[in-house]
C-alpha positions as CSV (number, residue, x, y, z in Angstrom):
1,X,94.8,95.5,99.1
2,X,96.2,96.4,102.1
3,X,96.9,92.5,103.6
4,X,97.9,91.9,100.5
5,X,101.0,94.3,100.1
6,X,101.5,93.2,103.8
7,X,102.2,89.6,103.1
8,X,104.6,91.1,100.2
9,X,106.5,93.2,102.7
10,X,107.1,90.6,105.2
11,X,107.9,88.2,102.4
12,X,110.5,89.8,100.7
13,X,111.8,90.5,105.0
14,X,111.9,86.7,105.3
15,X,113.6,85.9,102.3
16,X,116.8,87.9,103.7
17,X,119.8,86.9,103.4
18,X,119.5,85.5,99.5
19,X,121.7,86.2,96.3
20,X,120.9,87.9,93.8
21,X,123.0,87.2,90.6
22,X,124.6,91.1,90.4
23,X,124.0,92.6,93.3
24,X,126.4,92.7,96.3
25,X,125.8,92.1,99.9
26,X,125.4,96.3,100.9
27,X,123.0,96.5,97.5
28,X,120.7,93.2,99.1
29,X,120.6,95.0,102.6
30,X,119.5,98.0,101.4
31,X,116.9,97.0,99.1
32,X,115.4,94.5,101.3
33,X,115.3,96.8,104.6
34,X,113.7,99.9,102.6
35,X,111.4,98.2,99.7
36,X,108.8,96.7,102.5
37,X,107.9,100.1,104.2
38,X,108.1,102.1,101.4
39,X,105.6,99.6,99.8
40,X,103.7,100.2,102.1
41,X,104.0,104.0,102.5
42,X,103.2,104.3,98.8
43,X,99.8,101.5,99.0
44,X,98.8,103.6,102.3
45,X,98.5,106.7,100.5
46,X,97.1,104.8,97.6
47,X,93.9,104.0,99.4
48,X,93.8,107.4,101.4
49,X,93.8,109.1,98.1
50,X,91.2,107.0,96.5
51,X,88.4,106.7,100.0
52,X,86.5,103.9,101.0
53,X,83.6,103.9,98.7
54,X,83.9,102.5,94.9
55,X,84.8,100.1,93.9
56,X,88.2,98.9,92.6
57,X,88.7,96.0,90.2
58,X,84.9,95.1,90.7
59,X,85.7,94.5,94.3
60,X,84.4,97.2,96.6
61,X,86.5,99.7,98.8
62,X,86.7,98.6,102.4
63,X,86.6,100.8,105.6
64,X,89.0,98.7,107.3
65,X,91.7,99.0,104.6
66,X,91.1,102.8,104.3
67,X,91.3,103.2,108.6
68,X,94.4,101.5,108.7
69,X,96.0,103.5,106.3
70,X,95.2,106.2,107.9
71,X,96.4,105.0,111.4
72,X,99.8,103.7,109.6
73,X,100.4,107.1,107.6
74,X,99.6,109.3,111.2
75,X,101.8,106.9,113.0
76,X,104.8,107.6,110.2
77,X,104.5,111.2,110.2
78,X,104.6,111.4,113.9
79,X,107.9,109.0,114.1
80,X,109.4,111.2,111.6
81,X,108.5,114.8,113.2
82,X,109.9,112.7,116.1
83,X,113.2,111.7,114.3
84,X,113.5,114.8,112.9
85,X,113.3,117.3,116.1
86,X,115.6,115.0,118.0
87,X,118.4,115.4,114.7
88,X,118.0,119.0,115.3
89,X,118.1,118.9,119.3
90,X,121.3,116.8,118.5
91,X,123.1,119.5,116.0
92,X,121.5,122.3,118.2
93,X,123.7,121.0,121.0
94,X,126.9,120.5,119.4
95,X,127.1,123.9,118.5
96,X,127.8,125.0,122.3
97,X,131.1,122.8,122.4
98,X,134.7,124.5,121.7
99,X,136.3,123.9,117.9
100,X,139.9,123.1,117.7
101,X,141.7,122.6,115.0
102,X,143.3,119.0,114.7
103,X,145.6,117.8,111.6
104,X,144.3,120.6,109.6
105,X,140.4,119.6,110.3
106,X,138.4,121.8,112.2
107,X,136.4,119.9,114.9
108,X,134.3,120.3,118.1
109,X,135.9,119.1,121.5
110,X,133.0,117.3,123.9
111,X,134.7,117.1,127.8
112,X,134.2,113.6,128.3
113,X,136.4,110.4,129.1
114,X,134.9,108.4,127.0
115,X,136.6,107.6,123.9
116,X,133.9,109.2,121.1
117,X,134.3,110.8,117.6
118,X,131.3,111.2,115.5
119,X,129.6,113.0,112.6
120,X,126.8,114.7,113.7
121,X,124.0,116.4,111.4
122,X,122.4,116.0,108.2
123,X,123.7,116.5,104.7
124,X,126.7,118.8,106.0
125,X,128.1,117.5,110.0
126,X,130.2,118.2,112.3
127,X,132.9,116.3,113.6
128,X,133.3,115.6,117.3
129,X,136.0,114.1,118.9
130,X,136.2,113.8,122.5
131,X,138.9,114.9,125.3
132,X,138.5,111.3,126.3
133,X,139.8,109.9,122.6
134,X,142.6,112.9,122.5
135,X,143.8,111.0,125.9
136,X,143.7,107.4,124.4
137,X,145.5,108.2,120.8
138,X,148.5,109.6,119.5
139,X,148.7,112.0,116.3
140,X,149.2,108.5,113.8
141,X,146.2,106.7,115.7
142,X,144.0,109.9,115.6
143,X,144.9,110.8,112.0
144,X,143.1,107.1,111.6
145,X,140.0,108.1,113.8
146,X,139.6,111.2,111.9
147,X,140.5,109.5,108.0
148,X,137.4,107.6,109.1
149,X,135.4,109.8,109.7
150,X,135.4,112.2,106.9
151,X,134.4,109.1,105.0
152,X,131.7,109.3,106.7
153,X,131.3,112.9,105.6
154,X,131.8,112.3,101.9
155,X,129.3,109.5,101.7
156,X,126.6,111.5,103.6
157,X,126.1,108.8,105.6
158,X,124.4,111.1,108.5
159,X,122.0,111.9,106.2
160,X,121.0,108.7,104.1
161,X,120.8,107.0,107.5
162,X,118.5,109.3,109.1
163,X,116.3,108.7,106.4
164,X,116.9,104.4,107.0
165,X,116.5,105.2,110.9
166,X,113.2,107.1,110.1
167,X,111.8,103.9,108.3
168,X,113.4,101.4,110.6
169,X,111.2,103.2,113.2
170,X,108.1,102.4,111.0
171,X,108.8,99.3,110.1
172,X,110.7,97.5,113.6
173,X,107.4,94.9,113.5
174,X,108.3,93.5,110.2
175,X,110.1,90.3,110.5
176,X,114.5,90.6,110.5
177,X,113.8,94.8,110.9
178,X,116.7,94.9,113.3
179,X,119.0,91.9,112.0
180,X,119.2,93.7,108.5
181,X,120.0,97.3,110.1
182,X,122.5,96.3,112.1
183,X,124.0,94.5,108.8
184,X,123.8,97.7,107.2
185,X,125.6,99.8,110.1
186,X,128.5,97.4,110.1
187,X,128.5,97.7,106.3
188,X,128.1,101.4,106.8
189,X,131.6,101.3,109.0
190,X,133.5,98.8,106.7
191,X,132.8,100.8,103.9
192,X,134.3,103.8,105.8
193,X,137.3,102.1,107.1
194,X,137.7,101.3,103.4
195,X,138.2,104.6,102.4
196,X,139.8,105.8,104.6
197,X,142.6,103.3,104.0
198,X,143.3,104.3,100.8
199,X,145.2,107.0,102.5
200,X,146.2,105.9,105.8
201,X,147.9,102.2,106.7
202,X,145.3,99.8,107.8
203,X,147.6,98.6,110.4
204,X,147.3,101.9,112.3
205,X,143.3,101.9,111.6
206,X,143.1,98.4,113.0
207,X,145.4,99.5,116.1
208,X,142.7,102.5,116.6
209,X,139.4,100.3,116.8
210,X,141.2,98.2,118.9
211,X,142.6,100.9,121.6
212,X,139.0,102.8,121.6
213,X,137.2,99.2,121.8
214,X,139.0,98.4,124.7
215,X,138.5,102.2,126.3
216,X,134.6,101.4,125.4
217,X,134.4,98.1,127.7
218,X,135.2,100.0,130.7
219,X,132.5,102.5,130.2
220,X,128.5,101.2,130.7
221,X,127.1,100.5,127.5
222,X,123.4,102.5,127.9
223,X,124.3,104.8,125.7
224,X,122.4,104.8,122.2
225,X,123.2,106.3,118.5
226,X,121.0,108.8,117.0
227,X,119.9,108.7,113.5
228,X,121.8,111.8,112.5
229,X,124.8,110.6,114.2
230,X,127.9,108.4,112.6
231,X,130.6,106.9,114.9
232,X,133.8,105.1,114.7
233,X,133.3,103.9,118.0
234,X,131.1,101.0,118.0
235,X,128.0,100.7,120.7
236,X,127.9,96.7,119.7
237,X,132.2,96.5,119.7
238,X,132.7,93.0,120.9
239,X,130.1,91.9,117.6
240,X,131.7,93.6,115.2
241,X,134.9,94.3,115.7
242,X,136.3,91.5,114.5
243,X,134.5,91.7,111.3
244,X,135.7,95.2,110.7
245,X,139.4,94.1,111.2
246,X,138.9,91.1,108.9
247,X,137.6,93.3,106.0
248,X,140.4,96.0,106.4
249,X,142.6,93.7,105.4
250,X,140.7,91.3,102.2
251,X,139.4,92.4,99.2
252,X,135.6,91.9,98.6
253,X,132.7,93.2,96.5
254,X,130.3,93.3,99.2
255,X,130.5,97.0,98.8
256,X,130.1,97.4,95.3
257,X,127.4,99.7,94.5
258,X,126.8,101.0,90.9
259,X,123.1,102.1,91.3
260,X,121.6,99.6,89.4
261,X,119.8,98.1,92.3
262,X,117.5,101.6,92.2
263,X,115.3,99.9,89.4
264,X,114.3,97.3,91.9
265,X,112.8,100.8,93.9
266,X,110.4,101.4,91.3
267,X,108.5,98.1,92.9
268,X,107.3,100.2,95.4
269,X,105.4,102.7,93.3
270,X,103.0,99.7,91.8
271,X,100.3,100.0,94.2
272,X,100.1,104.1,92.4
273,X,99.0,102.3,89.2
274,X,95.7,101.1,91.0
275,X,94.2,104.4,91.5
276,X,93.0,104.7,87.7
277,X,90.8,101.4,88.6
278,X,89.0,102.7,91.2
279,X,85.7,104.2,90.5
């Protein structure tokens, strides 16, 4: 059973990109980077829950199945105790830097010269914003930074992509793990710049990922994101840059997402329907 929903998982992997009549590009992305390891999340616990002896089907239990569910589910609780202390280190941090209030939003300063802003936490962040960016930008070009980021805020995009980070983590050995995540963070951005254009000029936004692109080449590039942490800054700049520009200024559907993808989630809860079999 288990090499069975494993062939599934990395065969719906390999079939990204397709099109799906219906679904947009953000609604394909998300679907087919968190079906595969919650398939198998769902079948592990399936087999832990039912043992190794029986039979199911008329076939009989096997050990093998049974131990590597076990391994699988011990190695996913440990990444996600892992994720999840590291989330807290990050907001436990934040809370020793200085708040200031900056066109009428109420952030925390970090002393650095790098150019950084950020939401950090969980359902309810922070915003930082560093002495470094308050250097590079004036009031119209910050106004931008910060439009931006309360995007981030209002789609909880901190805390939905902690929860993605958490399976990426368990799931980096399936096949285009990495190519669809980083699909989704520059989604994740465009979507923000979106909204935040609705009430800022795109021009000005465009200027501002420019400016702090430019700031970011001159620093070293060893620094890394973590999973309760949303930027406009952009670790991977030169690669998406462009593409973040482009979209500001074309309308596309690629973002559209009316929920009706979630049925295609109830796949994952199949391998639950097998327990009544086994005897």
């Amino acid at each position: 059973m288990i090499l069975l929903v494993l062939t599934l998982a990395c065969g719906i992997r390999l079939l990204y990109p397709f099109t799906l009549m219906g679904m947009s590009r953000w609604q394909i992305s998300l679907i087919t980077f968190i079906v595969p390891p919650l398939l198998l999340i769902v079948t592990t616990i399936s087999i832990v829950s039912m043992g190794y002896d029986g039979k199911m089907l008329g076939l009989p239990s096997s050990r093998f199945s049974y131990s590597t569910s076990i391994i699988f589910l011990g190695i996913a609780l440990v990444k996600f105790i892992k994720t999840t202390l590291q989330g807290c280190d990050s907001v436990k941090v934040i809370k020793n830097y200085p708040k200031q209030v900056i066109n009428n939003y109420l952030v925390r300063i970090v002393e650095i010269d790098l150019p950084y802003s950020a939401q950090i936490g969980f359902w309810n962040p922070e915003l930082i914003i560093s002495s470094g960016l308050l250097k590079s930008l004036d009031l119209n070009h910050l106004k931008a930074v910060i439009a931006h980021e309360e995007a981030h805020k209002n789609y909880h995009d901190t805390f939905y992509f902690f929860w993605l980070g958490w399976l990426k983590t368990i799931s980096s050995w399936l096949p285009n793990t990495n190519m669809i995540w980083e699909e989704l963070l520059l989604l994740r951005e465009i979507r923000a710049d979106k909204e935040a254009i609705k009430n800022i000029d795109p021009l000005v936004l465009a200027e501002s990922l420019i400016i702090v692109a430019r700031k970011m080449n001159l620093v070293a590039k060893n620094n890394s994101t973590s999973f309760v942490e949303v930027c406009f800054h952009d670790m991977n700049t030169n690669s998406r840059l462009e593409k973040r520009i482009k979209a500001l200024f074309e309308m596309s559907e690629d973002l559209e997402n009316d929920n009706s993808h979630i049925n295609y989630l109830l796949l994952v809860l199949l391998p639950l329907l097998s327990i009544p079999f086994h005897n």
